[in-house]
N, C-alpha and C positions, 0 to 999 in steps of 0.2 A: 618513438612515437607509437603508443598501441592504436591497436582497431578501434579501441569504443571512441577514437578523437574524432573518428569521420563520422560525417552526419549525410546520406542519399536524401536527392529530392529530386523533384520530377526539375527537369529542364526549363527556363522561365526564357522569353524572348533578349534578356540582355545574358544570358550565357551562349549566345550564336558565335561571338568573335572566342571568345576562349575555346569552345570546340572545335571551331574551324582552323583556330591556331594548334589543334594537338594532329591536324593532318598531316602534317610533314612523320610524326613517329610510326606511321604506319610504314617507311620507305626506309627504315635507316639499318638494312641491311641487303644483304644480295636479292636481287629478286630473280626469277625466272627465266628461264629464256626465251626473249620474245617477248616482254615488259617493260618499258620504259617508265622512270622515276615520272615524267612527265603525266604520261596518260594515266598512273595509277593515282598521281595526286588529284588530276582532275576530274575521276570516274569517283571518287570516293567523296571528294568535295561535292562535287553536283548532285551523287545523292545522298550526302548528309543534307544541303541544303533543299532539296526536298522535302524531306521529311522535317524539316525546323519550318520550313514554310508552309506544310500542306498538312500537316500532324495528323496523319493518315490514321484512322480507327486501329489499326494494328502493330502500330508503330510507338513505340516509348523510351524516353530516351531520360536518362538520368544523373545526374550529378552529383559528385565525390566532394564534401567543404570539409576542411578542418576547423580546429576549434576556433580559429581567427575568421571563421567564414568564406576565406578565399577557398574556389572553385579549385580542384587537383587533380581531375578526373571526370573521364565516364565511360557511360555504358550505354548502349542504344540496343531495346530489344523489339525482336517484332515476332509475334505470335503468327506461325506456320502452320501449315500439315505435314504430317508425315508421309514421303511418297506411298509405304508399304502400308502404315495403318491406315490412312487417313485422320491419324488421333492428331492434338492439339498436339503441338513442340512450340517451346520456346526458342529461338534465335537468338543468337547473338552478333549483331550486323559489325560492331564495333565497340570494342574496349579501347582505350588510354590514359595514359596518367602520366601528367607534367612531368619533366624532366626532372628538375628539382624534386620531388615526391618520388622517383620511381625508388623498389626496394624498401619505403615504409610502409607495405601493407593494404595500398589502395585498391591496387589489384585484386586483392584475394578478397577486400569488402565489396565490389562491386562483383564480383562473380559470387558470392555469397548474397547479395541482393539481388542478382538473375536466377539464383538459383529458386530461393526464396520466396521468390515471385511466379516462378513457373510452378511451384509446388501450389501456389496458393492458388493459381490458375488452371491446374488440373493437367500439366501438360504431363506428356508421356518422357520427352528428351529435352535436354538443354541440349542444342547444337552450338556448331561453332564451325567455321571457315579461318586457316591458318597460312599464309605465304611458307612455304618450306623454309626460309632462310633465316625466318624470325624463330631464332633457336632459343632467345628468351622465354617469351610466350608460349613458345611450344615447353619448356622446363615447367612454367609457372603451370598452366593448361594440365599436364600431365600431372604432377603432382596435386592438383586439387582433383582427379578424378578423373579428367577426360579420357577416352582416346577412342583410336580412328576406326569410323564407323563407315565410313566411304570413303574413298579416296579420289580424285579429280584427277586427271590426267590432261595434257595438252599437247598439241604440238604445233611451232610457229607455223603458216602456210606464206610459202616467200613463192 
């Protein structure tokens, strides 16, 4: 399947259950220490649903259809600042793409459409936030460009 099959559109009220079903993909590897599968499904579901509910001024979120129209993907971005410039950055709150599509290319049209769109919005950085264990994402991520601009550190308090 090439790139020009997928067609991006902005998010519409009946794609809520299809992105809310690509939640679980953000958990299917090791997480952290000090992360439970639980709390990251529910911190990420409540505020994607947010943001589907309250379509916040700086918040966009968009959808990956193939030539048949079915939904395959997205991408949700929300225009930031820069801690150090204070310039416009693009975000990227979340990427995914259905299981069945993963490896045809969704990926790299929707981070071609963040990118795209942060260009056309003057932004200075597309960022991005990575779970260490998601070695996919981080392969996909590096090879289109990225890499690590800051790094997060933690540690459990028990």
């Amino acid at each position: 399947m090439s790139d020009s099959t997928f067609l991006i559109r902005l998010a519409e009220s009946d794609d809520d259950d299809f992105i809310l079903g690509l939640v679980p993909r953000f958990i299917n590897f090791p997480l952290p220490n000090g992360r439970t599968r639980t709390d990251c499904l529910k911190g990420i579901e409540a505020d994607l649903v947010k943001h589907l509910d309250e379509q916040p001024s700086n918040s966009y979120i968009f959808v990956a259809e193939n030539e048949d129209g079915d939904a395959v993907g997205f991408v949700h971005i929300q225009k930031t600042k820069d801690f150090f410039t204070h310039r416009d950055n693009c975000h990227i709150s979340d990427i995914a793409v259905a299981e069945a599509f993963e490896g045809a290319g969704v990926g790299r049209v929707l981070l071609d459409h963040a990118y795209s769109w942060a260009k056309e919005h003057r932004c200075q950085f597309v960022t991005l936030a990575v779970l260490p264990g998601n070695e996919n994402a981080q392969r996909l991520y590096r090879n289109y460009g990225f890499d690590t601009d800051l790094m997060r550190m933690a540690k459990p308090v028990r």
